[in-house]
Backbone of each chain as ProteinMPNN parsed JSONL, in Angstrom:
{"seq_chain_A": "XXXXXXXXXXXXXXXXXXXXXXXXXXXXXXXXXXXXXXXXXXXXXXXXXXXXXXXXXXXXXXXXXXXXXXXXXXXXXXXXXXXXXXXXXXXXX", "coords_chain_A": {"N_chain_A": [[-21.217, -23.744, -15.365], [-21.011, -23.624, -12.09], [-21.289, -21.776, -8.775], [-19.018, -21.978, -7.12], [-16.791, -22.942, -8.492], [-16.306, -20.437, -10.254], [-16.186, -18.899, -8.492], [-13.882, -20.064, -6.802], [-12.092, -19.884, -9.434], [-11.668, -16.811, -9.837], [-10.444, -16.227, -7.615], [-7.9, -17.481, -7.726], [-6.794, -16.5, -9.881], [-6.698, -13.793, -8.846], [-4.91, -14.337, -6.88], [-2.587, -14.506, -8.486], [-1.916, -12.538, -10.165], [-1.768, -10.801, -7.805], [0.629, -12.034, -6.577], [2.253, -11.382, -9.037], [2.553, -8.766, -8.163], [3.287, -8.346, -5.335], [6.142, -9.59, -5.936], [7.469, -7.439, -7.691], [7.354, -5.862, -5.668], [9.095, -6.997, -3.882], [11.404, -7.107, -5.283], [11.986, -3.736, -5.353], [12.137, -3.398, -2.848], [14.466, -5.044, -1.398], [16.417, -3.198, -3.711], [16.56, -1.052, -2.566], [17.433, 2.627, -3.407], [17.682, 4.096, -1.071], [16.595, 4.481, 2.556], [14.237, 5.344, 2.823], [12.836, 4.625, 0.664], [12.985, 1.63, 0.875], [11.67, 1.545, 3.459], [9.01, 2.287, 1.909], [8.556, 0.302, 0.058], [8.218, -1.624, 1.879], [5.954, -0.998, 3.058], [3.913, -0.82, 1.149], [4.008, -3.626, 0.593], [2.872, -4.913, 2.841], [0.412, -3.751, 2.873], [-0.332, -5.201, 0.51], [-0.412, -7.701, 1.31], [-2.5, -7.323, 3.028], [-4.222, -7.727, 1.541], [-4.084, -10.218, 0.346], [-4.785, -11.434, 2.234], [-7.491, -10.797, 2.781], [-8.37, -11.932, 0.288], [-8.157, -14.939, 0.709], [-9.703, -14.84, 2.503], [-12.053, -14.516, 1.48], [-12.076, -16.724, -0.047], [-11.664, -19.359, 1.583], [-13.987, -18.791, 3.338], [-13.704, -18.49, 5.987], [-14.732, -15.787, 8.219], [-12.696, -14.537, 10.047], [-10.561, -13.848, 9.72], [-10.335, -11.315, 8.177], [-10.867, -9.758, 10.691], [-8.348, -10.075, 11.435], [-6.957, -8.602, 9.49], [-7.906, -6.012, 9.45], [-6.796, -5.888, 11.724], [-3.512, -5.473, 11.214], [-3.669, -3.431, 9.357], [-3.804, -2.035, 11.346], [-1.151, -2.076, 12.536], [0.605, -1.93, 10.532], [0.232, 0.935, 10.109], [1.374, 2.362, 12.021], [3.876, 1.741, 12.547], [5.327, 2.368, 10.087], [5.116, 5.05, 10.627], [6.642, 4.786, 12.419], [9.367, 4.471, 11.457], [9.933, 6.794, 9.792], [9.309, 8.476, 11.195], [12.037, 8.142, 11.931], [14.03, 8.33, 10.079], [13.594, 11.165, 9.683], [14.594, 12.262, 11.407], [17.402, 11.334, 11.774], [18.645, 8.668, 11.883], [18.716, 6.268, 11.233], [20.78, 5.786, 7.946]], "CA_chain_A": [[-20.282, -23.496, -14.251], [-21.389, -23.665, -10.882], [-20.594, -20.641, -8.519], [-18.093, -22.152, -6.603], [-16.11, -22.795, -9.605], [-16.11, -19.364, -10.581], [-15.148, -17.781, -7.014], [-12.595, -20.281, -7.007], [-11.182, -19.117, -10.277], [-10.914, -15.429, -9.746], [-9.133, -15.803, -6.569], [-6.907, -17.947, -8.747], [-6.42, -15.256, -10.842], [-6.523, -12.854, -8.18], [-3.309, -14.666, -6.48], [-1.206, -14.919, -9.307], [-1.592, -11.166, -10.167], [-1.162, -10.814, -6.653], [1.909, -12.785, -6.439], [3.498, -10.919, -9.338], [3.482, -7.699, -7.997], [4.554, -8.736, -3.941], [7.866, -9.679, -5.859], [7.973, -6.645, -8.089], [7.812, -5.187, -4.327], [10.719, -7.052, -3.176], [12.796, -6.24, -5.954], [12.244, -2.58, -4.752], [12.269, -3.65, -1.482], [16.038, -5.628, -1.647], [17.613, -2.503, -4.475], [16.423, 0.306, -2.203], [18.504, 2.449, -2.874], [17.69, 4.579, 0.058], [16.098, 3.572, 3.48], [13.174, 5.73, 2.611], [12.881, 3.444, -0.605], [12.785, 0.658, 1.464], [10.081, 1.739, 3.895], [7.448, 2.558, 0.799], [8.514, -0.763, -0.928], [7.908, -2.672, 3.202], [4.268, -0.2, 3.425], [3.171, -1.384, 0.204], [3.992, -5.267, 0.432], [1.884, -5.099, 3.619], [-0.964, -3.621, 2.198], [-0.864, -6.685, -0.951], [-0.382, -8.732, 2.145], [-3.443, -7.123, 3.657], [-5.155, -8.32, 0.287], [-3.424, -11.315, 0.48], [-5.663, -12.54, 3.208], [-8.56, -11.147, 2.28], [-8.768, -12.939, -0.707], [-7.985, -15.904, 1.386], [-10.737, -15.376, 3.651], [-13.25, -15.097, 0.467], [-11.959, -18.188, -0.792], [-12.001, -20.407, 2.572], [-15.065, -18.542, 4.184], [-13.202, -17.849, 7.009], [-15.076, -14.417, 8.175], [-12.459, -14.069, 11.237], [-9.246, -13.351, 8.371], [-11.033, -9.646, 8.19], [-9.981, -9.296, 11.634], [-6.593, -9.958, 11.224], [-6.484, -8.027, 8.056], [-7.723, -4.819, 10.227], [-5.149, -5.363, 12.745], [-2.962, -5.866, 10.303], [-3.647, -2.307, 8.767], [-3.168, -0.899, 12.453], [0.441, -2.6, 12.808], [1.627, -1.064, 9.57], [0.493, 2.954, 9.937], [2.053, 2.494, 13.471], [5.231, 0.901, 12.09], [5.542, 3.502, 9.606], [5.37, 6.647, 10.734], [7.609, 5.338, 13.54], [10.331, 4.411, 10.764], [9.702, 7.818, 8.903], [10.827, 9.483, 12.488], [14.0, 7.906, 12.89], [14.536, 9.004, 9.154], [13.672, 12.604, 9.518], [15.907, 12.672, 12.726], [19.054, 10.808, 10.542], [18.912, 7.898, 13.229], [19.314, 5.52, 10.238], [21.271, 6.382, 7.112]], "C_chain_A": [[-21.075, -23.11, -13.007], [-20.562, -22.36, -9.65], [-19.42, -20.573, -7.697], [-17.131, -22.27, -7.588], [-15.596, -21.222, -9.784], [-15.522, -18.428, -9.742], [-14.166, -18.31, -7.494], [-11.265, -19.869, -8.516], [-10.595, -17.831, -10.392], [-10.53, -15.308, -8.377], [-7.936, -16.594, -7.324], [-6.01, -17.059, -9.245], [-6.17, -14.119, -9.965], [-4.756, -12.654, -7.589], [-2.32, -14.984, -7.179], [-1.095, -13.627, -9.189], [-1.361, -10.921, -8.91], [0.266, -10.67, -6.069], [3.05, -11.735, -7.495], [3.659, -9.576, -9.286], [3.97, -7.638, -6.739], [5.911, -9.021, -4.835], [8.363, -8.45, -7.194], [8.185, -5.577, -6.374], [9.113, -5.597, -3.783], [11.862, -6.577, -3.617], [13.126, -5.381, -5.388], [12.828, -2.703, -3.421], [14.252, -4.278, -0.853], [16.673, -4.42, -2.4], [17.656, -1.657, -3.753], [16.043, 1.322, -2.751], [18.397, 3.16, -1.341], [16.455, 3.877, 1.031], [14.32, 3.846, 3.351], [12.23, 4.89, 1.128], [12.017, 2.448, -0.095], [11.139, 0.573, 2.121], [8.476, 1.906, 3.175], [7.248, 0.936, 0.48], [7.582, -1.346, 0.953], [5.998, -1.688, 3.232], [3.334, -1.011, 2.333], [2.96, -3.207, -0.02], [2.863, -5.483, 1.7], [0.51, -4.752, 3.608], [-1.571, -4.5, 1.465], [-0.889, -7.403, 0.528], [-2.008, -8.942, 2.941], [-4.857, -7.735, 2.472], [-5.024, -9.458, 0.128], [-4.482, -12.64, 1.034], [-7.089, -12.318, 3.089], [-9.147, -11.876, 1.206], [-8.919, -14.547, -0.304], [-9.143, -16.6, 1.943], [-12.368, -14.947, 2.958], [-13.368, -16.343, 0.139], [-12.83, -19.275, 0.734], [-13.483, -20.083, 3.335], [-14.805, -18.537, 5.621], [-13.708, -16.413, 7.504], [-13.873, -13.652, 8.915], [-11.044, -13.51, 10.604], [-9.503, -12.155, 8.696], [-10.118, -9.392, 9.302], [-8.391, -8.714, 11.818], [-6.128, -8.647, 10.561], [-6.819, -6.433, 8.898], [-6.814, -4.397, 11.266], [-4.232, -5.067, 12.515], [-2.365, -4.455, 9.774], [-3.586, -1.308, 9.934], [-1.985, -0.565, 12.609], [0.981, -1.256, 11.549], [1.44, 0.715, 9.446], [1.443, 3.054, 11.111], [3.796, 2.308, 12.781], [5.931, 2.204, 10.774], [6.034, 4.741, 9.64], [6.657, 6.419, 12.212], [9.207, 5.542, 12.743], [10.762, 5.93, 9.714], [9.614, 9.171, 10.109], [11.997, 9.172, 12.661], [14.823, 8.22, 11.464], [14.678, 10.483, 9.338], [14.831, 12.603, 10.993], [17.566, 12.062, 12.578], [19.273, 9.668, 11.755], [19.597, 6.797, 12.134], [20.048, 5.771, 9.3], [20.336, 6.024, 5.806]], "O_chain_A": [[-21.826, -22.139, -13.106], [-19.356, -22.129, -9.743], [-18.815, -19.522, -7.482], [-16.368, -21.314, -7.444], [-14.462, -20.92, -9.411], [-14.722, -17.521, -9.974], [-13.452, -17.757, -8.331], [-10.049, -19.675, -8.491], [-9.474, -17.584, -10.837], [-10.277, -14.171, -7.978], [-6.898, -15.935, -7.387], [-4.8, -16.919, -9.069], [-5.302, -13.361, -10.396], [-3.895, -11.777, -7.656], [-1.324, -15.591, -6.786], [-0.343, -13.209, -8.309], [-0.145, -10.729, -8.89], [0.849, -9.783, -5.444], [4.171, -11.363, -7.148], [4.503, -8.994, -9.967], [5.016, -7.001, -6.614], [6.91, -8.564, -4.279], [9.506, -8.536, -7.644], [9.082, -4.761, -6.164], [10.0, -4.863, -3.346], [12.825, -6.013, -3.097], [14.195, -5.438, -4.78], [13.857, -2.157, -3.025], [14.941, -3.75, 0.02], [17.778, -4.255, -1.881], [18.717, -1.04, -3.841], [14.837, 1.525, -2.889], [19.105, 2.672, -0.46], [15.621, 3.065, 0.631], [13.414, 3.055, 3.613], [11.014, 4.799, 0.962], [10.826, 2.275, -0.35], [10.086, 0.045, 1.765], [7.338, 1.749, 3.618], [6.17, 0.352, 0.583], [6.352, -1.372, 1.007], [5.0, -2.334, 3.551], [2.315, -1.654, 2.585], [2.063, -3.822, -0.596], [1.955, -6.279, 1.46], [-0.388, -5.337, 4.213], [-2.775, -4.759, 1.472], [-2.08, -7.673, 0.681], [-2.57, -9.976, 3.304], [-6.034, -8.025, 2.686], [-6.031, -9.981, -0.35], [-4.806, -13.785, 0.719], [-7.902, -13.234, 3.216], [-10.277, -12.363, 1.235], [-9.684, -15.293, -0.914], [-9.55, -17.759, 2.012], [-13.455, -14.992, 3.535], [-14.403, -17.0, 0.03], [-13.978, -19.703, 0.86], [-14.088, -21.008, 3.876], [-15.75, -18.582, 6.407], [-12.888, -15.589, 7.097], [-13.749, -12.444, 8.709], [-10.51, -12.603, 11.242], [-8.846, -11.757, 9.658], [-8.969, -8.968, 9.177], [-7.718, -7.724, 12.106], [-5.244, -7.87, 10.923], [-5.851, -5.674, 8.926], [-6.298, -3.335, 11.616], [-3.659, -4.34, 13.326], [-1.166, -4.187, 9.695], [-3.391, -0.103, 9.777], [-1.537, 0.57, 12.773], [1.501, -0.15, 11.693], [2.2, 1.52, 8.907], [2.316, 3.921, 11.062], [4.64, 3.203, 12.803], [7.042, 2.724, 10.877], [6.927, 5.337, 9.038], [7.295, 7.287, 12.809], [10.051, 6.36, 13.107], [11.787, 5.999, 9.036], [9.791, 10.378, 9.943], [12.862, 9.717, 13.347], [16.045, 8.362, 11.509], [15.771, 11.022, 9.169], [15.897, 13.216, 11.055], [18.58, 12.376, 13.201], [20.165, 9.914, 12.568], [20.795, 6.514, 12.169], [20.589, 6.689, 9.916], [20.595, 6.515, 4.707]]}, "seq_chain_B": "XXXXXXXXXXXXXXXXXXXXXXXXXXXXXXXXXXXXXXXXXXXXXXXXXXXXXXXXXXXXXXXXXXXXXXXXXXXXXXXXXXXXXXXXXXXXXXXXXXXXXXXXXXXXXXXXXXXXXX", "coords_chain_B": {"N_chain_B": [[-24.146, -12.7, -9.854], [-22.149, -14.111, -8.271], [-20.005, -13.828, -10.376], [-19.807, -10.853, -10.07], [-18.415, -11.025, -7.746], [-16.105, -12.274, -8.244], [-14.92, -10.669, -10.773], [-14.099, -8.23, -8.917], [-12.32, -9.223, -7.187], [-10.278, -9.89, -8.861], [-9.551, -7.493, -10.098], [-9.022, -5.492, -7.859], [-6.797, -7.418, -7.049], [-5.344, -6.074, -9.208], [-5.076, -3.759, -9.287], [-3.319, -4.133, -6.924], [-0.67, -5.581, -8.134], [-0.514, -3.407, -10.004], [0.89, -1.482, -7.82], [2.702, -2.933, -7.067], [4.554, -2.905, -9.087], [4.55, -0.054, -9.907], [6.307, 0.636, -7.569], [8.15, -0.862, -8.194], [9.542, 0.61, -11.251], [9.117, 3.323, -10.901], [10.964, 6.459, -10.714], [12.222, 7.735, -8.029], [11.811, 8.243, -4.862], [9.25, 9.859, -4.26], [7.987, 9.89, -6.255], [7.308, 6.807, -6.272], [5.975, 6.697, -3.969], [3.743, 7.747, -4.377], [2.888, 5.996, -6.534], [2.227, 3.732, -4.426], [0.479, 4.429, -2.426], [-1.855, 5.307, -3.855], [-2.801, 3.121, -5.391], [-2.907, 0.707, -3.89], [-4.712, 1.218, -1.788], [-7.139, 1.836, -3.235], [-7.201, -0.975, -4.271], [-7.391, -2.804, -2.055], [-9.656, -1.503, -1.185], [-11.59, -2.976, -3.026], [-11.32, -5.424, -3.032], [-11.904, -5.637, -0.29], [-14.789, -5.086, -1.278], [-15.862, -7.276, -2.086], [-15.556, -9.167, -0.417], [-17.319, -8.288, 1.508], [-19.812, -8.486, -0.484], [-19.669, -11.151, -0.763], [-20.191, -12.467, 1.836], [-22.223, -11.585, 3.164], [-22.96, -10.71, 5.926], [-23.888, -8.593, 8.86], [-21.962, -8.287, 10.511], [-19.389, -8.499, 9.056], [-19.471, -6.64, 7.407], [-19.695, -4.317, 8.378], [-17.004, -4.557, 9.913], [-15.194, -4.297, 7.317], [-16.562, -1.93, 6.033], [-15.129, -0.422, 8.153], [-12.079, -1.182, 8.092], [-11.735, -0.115, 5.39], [-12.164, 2.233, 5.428], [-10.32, 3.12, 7.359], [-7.95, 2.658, 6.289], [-7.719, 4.557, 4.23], [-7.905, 6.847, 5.508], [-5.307, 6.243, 7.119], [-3.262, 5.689, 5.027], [-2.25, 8.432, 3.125], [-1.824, 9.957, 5.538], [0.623, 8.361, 6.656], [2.204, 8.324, 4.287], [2.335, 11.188, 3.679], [4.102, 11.539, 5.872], [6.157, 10.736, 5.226], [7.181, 10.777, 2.981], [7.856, 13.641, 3.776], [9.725, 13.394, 5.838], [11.572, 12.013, 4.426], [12.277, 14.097, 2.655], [13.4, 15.97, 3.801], [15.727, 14.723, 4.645], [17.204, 15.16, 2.577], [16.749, 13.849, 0.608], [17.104, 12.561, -3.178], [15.45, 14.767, -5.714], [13.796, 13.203, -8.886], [15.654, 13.37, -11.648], [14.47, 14.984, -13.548], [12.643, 15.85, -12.835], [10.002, 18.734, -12.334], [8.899, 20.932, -10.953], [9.325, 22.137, -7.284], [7.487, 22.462, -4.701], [8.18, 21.889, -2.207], [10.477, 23.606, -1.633], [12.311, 25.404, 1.016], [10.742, 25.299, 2.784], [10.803, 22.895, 4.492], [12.057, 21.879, 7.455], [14.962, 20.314, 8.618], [15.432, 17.874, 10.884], [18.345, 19.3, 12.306], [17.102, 22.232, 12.443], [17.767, 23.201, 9.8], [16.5, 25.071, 6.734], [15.802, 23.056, 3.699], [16.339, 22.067, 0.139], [16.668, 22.064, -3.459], [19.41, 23.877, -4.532], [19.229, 25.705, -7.331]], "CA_chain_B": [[-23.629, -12.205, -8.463], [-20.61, -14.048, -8.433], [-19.587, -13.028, -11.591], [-19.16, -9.394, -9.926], [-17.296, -11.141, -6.849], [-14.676, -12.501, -9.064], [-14.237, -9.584, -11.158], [-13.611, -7.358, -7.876], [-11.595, -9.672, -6.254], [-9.227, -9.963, -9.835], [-9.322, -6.056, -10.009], [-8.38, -5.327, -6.556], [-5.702, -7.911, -7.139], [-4.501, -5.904, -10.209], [-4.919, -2.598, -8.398], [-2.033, -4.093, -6.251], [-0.314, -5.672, -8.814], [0.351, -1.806, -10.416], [1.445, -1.175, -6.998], [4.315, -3.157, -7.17], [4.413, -2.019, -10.77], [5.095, 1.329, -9.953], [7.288, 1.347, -6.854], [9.938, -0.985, -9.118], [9.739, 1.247, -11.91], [9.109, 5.194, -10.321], [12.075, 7.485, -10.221], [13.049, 8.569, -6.646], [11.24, 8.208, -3.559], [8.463, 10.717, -4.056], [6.581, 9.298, -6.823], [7.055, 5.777, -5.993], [5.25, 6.724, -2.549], [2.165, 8.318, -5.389], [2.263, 4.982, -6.959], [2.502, 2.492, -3.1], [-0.144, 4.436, -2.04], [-2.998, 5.545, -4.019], [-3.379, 2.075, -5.887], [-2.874, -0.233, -2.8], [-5.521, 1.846, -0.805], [-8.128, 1.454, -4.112], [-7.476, -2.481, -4.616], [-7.747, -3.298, -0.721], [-10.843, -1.323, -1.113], [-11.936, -3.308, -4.113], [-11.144, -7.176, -2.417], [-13.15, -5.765, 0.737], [-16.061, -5.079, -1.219], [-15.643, -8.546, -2.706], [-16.037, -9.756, 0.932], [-18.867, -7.911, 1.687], [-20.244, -9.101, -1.121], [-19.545, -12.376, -0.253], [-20.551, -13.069, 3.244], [-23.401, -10.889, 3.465], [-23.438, -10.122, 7.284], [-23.523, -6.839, 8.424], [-20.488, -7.843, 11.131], [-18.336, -8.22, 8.075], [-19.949, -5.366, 6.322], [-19.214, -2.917, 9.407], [-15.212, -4.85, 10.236], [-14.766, -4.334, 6.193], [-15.88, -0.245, 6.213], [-14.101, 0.439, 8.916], [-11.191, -1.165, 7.286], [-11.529, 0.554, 4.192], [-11.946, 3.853, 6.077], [-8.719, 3.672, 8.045], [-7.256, 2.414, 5.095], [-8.048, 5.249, 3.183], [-7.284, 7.772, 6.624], [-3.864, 6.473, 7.413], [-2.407, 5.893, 3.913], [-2.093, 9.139, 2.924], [-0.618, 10.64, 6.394], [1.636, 7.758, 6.361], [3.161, 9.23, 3.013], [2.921, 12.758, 3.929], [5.129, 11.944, 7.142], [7.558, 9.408, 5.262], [8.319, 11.836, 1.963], [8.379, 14.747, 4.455], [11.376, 12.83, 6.328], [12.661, 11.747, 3.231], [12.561, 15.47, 1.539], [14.63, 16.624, 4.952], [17.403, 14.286, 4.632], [17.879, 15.869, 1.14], [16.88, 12.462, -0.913], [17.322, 13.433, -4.475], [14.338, 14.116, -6.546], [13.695, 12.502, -10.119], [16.135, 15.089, -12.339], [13.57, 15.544, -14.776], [11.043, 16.819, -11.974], [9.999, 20.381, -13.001], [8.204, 21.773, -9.747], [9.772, 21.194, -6.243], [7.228, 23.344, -4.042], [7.85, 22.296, -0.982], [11.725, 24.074, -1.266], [12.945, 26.224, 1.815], [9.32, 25.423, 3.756], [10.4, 22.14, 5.013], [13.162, 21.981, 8.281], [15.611, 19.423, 8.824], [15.991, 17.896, 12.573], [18.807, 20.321, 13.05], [16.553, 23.269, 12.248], [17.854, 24.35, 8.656], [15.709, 24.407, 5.684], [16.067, 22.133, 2.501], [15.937, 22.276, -1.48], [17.318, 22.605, -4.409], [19.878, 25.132, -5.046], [19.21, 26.48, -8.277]], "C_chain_B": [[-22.188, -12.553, -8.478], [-19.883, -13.743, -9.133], [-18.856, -11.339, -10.926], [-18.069, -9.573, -8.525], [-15.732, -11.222, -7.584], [-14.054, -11.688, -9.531], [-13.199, -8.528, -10.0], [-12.728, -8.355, -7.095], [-10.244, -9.609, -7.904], [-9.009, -8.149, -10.176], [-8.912, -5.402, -9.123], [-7.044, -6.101, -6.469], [-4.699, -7.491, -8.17], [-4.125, -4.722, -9.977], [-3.645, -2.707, -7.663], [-0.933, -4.192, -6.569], [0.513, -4.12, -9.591], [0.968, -1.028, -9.162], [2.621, -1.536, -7.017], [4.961, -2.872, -8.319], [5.166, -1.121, -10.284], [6.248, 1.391, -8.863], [8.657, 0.505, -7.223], [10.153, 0.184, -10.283], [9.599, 3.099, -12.237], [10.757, 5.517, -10.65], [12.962, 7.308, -8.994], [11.439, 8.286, -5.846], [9.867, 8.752, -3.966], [7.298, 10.104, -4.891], [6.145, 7.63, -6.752], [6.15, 5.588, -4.745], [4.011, 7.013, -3.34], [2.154, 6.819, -5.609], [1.514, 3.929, -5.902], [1.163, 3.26, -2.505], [-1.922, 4.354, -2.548], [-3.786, 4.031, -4.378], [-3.656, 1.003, -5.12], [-4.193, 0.172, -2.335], [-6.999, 1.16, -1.81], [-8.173, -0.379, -4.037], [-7.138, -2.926, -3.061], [-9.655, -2.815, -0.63], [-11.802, -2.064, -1.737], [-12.249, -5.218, -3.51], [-12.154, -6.632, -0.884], [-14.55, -5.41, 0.037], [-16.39, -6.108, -1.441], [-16.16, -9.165, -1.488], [-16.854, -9.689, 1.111], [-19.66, -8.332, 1.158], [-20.567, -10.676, -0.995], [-19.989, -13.412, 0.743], [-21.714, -12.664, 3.539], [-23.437, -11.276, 4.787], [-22.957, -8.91, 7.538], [-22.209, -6.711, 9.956], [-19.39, -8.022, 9.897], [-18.384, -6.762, 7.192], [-19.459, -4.418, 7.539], [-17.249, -3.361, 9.179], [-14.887, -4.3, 8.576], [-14.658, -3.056, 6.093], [-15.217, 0.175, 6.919], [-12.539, 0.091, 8.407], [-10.663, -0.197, 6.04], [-11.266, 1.852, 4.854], [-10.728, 4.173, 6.912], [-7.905, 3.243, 7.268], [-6.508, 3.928, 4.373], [-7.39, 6.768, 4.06], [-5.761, 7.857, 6.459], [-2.809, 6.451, 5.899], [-1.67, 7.277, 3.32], [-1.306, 10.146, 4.101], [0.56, 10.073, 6.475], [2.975, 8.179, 5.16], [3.072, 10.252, 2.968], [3.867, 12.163, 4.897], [6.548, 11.694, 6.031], [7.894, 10.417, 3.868], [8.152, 13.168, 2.747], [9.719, 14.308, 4.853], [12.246, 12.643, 5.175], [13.393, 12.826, 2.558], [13.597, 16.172, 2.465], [15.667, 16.312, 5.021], [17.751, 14.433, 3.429], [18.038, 14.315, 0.772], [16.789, 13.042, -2.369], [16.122, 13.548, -5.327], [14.742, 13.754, -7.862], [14.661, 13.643, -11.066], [15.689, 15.578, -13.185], [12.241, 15.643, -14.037], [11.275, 18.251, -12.088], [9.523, 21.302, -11.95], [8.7, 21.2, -8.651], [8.704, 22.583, -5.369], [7.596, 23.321, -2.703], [9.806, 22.777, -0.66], [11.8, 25.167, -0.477], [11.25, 26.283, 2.613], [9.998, 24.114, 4.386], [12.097, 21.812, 5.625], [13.644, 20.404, 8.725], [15.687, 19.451, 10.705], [16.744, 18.802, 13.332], [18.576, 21.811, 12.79], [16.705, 24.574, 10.991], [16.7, 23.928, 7.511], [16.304, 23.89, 4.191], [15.96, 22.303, 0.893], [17.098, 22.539, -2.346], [18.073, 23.576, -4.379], [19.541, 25.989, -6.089], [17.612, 27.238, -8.099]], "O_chain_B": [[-21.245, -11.774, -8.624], [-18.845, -13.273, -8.667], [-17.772, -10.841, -11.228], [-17.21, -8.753, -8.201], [-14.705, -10.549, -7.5], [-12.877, -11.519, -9.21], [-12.027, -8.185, -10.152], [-12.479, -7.851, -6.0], [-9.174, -9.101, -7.567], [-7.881, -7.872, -10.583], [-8.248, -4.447, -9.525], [-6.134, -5.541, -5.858], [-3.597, -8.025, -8.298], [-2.994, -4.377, -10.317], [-2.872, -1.75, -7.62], [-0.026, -3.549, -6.039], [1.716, -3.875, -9.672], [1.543, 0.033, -9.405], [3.575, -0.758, -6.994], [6.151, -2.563, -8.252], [6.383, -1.281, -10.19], [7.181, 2.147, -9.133], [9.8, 0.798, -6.873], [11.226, 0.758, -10.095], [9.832, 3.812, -13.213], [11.583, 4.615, -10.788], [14.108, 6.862, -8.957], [10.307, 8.182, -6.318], [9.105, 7.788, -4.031], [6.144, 9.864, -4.536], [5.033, 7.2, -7.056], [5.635, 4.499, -4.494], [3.043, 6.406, -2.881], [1.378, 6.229, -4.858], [0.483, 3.342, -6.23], [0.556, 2.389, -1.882], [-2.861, 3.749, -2.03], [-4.891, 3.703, -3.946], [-4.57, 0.262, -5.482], [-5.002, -0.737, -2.525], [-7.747, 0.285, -1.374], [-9.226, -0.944, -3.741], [-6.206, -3.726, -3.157], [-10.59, -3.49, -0.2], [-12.926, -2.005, -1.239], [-13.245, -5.924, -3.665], [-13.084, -7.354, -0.525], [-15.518, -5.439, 0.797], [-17.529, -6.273, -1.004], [-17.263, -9.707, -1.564], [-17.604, -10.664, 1.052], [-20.578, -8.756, 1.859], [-21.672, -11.196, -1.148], [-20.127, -14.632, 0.648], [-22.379, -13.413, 4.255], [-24.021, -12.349, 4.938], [-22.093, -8.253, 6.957], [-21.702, -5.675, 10.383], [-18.355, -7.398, 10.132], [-17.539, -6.118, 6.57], [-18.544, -3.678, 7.177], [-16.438, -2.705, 8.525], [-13.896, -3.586, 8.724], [-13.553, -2.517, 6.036], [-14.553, 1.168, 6.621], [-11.768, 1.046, 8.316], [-9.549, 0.284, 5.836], [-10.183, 2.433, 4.774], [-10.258, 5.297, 7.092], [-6.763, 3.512, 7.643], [-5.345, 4.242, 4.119], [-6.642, 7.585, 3.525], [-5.072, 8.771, 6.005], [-1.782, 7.121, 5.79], [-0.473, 7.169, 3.05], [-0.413, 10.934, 3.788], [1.577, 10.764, 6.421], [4.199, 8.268, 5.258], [3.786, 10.724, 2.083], [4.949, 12.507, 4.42], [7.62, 12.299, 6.051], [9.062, 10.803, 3.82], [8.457, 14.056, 1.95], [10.735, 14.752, 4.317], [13.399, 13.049, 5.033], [14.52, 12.792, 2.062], [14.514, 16.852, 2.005], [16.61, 17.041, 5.328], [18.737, 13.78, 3.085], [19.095, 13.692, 0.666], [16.293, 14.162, -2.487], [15.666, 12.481, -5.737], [15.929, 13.911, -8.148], [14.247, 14.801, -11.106], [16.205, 16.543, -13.75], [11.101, 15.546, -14.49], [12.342, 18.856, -11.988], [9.775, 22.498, -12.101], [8.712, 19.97, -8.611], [9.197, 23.709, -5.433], [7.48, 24.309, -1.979], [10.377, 22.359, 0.347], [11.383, 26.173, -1.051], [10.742, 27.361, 2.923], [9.503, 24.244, 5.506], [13.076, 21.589, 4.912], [12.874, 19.513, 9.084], [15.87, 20.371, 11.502], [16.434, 19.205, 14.453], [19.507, 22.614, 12.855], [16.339, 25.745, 10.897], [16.156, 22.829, 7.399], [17.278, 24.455, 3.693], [14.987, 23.028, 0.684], [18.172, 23.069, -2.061], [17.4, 24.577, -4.134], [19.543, 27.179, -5.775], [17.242, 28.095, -8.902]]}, "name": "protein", "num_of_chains": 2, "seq": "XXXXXXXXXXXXXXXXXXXXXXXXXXXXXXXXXXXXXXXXXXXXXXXXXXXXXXXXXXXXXXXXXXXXXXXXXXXXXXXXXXXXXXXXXXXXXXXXXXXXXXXXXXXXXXXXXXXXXXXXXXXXXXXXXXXXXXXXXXXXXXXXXXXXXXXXXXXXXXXXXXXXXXXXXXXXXXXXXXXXXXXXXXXXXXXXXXXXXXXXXXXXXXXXXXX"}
């Protein structure tokens, strides 16, 4: 086996396991039940997401993915803590 | 060599994997935020070393620690803020949780404090 082979297989493997816990996230993400629920399940799918692409940008050799994937991890603390004020202040239910 | 890419890139992918694991099958809010965070934070860490590994330059090797390191920063305030808010609007904990410490320390928007009755 040649080493391209072998990357390419454990991102293979990487993106299935991958794959089946983003949709044990949605489940959570769709039952809730509360909004605070929600927001963990939406924090955590963007994190696999943030893995998502790095695995991506092992596979293709893309270096410039990374980037993304750090911006990526700016968007969602920002996005967060703004959704986890409008909870503590009862803006949402 | 590649041999240890693969592994870390299928271990970091399983790291996340028990992420979604745990926040379908937690309780209540509080420990599903233990599961969404600690394991996500580890298997992001785990697929960037994979990179690093991978590309060998040291602009991926710097963009990758600093990733990991604000990874590793904001995760954890992120889930102090978000089960602080949560514990204020009186979300319910698990009913077979045995310790609630943070009862009558932590104030709701309109300035009363929170917890358990009993």
């Amino acid at each position: 086996m040649d080493a391209a082979t072998i990357l390419s297989a454990g991102a293979w493997g990487a993106g299935a396991i991958l794959s089946a816990g983003m949709f044990f996230g949605f489940v959570r993400l769709v039952k809730g039940p509360t909004l605070a629920d929600r927001v963990v399940a939406m924090d955590a799918l963007a994190t696999m997401a943030i893995g998502a692409l790095v695995i991506v940008s092992v596979v293709s050799g893309q270096a410039l993915l990374l980037d993304i994937a750090l911006a990526m991890a700016l968007v969602v603390f920002i996005g967060t803590i703004a959704l986890a004020m409008t909870i503590e202040k009862g803006i949402f239910k | 060599m590649i041999f240890v890419v693969a592994a870390l890139l299928v271990l970091g992918a399983f790291m996340m994997f028990l992420t979604g694991l745990g926040i379908y099958r937690m309780p209540d809010v509080f420990t599903r935020m233990h599961a969404a965070t600690k394991a996500s934070s580890l298997g992001v860490a785990l697929l960037l070393l994979a990179a690093i590994l991978v590309f060998r330059d040291p602009m991926v090797l710097t963009k990758s620690l600093v990733t990991i390191l604000f990874i590793f920063l904001t995760a954890p305030v992120a889930a102090h803020l978000l089960g602080r808010a949560a514990y204020a609007r009186r979300t319910a904990l698990w009913e077979h949780s045995v310790v609630d410490e943070a009862r009558g320390k932590i104030a709701t928007a309109e300035g009363e404090t929170v917890g358990r009755a009993d």
